[in-house]
N, C-alpha and C positions, 0 to 999 in steps of 0.2 A: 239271471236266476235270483227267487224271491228267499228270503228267510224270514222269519218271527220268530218273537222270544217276548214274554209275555215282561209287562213294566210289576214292579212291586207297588206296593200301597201306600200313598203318601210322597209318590214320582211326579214330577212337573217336567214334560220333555222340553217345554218350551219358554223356561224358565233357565232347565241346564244349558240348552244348547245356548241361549245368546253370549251367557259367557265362553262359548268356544271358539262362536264367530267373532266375536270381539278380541282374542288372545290367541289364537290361533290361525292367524294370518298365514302363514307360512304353511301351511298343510291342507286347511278348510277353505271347498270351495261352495258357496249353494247354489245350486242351478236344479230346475223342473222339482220344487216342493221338499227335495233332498241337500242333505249337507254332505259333502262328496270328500272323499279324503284315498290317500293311498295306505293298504295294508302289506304287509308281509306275512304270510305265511311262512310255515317251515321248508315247504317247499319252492316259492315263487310269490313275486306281489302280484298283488291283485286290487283293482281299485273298488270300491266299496260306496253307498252311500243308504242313509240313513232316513228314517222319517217315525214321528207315529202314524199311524194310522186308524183308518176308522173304527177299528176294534178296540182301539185303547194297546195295541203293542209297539214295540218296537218291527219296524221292518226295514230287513238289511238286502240291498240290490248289490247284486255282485255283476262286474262289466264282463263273465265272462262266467261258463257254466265250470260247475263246483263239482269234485267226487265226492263219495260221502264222508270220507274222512276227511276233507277241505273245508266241506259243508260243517262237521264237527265240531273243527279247528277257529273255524272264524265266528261260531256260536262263542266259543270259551272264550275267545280273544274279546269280542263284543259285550259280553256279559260282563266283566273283568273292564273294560273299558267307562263305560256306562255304569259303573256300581250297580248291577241291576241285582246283586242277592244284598243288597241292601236297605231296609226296611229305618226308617224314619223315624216312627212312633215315639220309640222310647227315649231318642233324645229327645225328641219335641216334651214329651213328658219332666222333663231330668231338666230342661233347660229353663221352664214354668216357674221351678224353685226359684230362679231368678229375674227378677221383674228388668232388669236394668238390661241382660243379656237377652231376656225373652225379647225384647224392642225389635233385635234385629231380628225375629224369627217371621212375620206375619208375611212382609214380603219376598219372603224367602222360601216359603212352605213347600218341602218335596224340591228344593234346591239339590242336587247331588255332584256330589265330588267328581266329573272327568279325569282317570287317568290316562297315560300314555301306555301305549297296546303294545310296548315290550320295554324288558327291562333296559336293554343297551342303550334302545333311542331316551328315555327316561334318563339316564344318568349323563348322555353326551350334550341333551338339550339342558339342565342342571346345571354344567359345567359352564358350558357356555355363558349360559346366565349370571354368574356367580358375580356380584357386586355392578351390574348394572342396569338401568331400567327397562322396562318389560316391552317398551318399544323398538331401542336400539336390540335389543337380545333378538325381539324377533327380527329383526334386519339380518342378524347375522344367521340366524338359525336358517330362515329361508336361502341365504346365500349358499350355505353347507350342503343344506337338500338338494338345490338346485344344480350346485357343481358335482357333487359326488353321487346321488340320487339318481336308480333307476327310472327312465323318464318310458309311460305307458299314455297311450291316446286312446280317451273315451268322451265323448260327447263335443266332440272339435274341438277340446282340451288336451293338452298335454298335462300329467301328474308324475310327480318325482317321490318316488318310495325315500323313508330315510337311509342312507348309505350304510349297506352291512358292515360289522366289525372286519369281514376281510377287507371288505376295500379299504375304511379309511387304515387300518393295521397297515398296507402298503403305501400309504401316503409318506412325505416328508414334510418336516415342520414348514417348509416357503409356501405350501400347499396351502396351507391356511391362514399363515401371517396375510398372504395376500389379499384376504375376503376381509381385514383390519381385526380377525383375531389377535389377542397378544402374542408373542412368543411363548411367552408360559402356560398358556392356555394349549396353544397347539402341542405344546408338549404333554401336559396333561391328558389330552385327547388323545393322540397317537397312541404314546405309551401305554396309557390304561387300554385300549384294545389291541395295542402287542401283548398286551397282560391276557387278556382274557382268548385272543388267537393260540396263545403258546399255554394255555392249561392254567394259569398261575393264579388267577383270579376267572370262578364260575359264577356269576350273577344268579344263573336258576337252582343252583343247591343250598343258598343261603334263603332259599320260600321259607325252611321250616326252622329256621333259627329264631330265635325270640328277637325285638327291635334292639334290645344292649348290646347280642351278640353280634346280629347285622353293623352295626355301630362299631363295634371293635375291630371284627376283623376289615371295614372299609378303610377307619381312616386310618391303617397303614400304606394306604398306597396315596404315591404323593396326588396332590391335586383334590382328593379328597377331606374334606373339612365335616363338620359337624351338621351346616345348613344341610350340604349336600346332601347327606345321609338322610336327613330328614323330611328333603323333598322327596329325595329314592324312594323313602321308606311310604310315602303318600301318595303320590303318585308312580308309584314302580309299582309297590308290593301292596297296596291298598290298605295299609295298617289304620287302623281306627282311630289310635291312642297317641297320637305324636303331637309334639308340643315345643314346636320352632321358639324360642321364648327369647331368642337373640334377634329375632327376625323385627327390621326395622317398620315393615308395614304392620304386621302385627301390633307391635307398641305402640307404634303410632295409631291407629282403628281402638285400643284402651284408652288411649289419652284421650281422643277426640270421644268416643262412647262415655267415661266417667266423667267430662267435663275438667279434666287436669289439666294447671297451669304446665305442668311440667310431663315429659315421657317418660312412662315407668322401665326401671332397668330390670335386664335380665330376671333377678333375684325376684320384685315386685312380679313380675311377670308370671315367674312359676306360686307366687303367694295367691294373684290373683284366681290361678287354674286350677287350684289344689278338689275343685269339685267338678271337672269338668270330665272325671274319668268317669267311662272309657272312650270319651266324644270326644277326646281334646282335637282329633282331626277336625273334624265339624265345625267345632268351634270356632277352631284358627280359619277354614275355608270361610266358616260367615262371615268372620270380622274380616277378612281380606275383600270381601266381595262389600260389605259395608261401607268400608274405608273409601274403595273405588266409585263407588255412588255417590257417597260424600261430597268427594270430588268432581264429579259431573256436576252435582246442584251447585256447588260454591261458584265454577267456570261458569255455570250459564246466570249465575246472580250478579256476578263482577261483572260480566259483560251487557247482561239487561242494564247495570246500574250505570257503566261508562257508556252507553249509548245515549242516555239520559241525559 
């Protein structure tokens, strides 16, 4: 079964997606022109894949025919996934003001933010994350999927949906130490989806909370931190306006952008941002994806240079 859903103005699909193929190892698979991934509905997973196509939209292949409120359901989901009611312009406009930040804007034009297609998976992938690099995370995140993940066969592939709050909520903490999670982690994970299995914490009735309030009532629960909330809050909840400013790649992508001997702290941070509302998501995603390029050029110059 086919879907569309039209792209906005000022979308590059194929600008967004190589960063999903690159960072999303663990979920993203591309085979026959499509980028193939597993979804959850409210009802059951279903494996999904993606393309533009020749009209200029988005088209979504479902492994498996859809009712129409399935059909509905994986519109919102995909829409919400893909930023797709999000329009470009007026930061590209806002960002103009400055010459220094415009730099990274040219090859980035119609870049969009990828979220995670529900809030759970969003906050357990987060966690995971939390203080170490984007390779090892995804090692462990793939491992999670794989062990606790519904595993569906489509195209001589097997795909592993991410693990419902019931399941891992019945896991025990060896459950995960085992995959080289920490113990604190795994306890983080558990417990916050005992939290949210037993009523005590509801991820979907904080949608219409302002980001301060989301912010308050999260980091009471242990495991959750400030970063945390603020990746939630970007890739969970699609907020616009967030502005990680502890966030080490971040400072780092300022240092390296302003040509600073030294990496601006927190404070410098939010001095630098103070014009970046209501982009500051934006922002922060260019400079991260800046940073990352950076990075490619420097590796393939040290090594042109040491072959030399």
């Amino acid at each position: 079964m086919k879907l569309t859903i039209p792209l906005p103005k000022e979308y590059s699909f194929e600008k967004t997606i190589e960063r999903v193929k690159e960072f999303e190892k663990a979920t993203e698979h591309e085979k026959d022109k499509k980028l193939w991934r597993a979804i959850r509905l409210s009802s059951r997973a279903i494996v999904v894949g993606v393309c533009k196509n020749e009209a200029g939209e988005l088209e979504i292949e479902s492994h498996d025919k859809l009712s129409r409120f399935e059909q509905m359901e994986l519109k919102e989901i995909m829409t919400h996934r893909w930023s797709l009611e999000v329009d470009l312009t007026p930061f590209y406009k806002r960002m103009a003001q400055n010459p220094i930040l415009y730099s990274t804007i040219p090859d980035r034009m119609g870049f969009h933010i990828v979220r995670d297609p529900d809030l759970y998976e969003c906050l357990i992938r987060t966690i995971i994350s939390q203080q170490l690099n984007l390779s090892f995370a995804g090692t462990l995140i793939h491992r999670f999927i794989e062990q606790f993940g519904e595993k569906i066969s489509h195209l001589d592939m097997w795909f592993s949906s991410f693990p419902t709050v019931e399941r891992v909520a019945d896991l025990n903490y060896e459950d995960l130490t085992t995959l080289q999670l920490t113990q604190r982690k795994a306890e983080y994970i558990i417990d916050l989806s005992r939290a949210i299995v037993e009523g005590k914490l509801d991820l979907s009735s904080l949608q219409q909370e302002t980001d301060e309030e989301i912010m308050k009532r999260l980091i009471s629960f242990r495991g959750i931190g400030r970063w945390t909330v603020e990746c939630l809050l970007m890739f969970g909840y699609g907020r616009s306006n967030v502005l990680p400013a502890a966030d080490i790649g971040l400072r780092n992508a300022l240092q390296l952008l302003y040509g600073s001997d030294t990496r601006p702290s927190e404070t410098e941070v939010r001095e630098f941002a103070k014009d970046w509302s209501p982009y500051a998501s934006y922002v922060t995603f260019y400079l991260w994806d800046y940073l990352t390029q950076q990075k490619k050029i420097s590796k393939v110059t040290k090594k042109g240079y040491n072959e030399r």
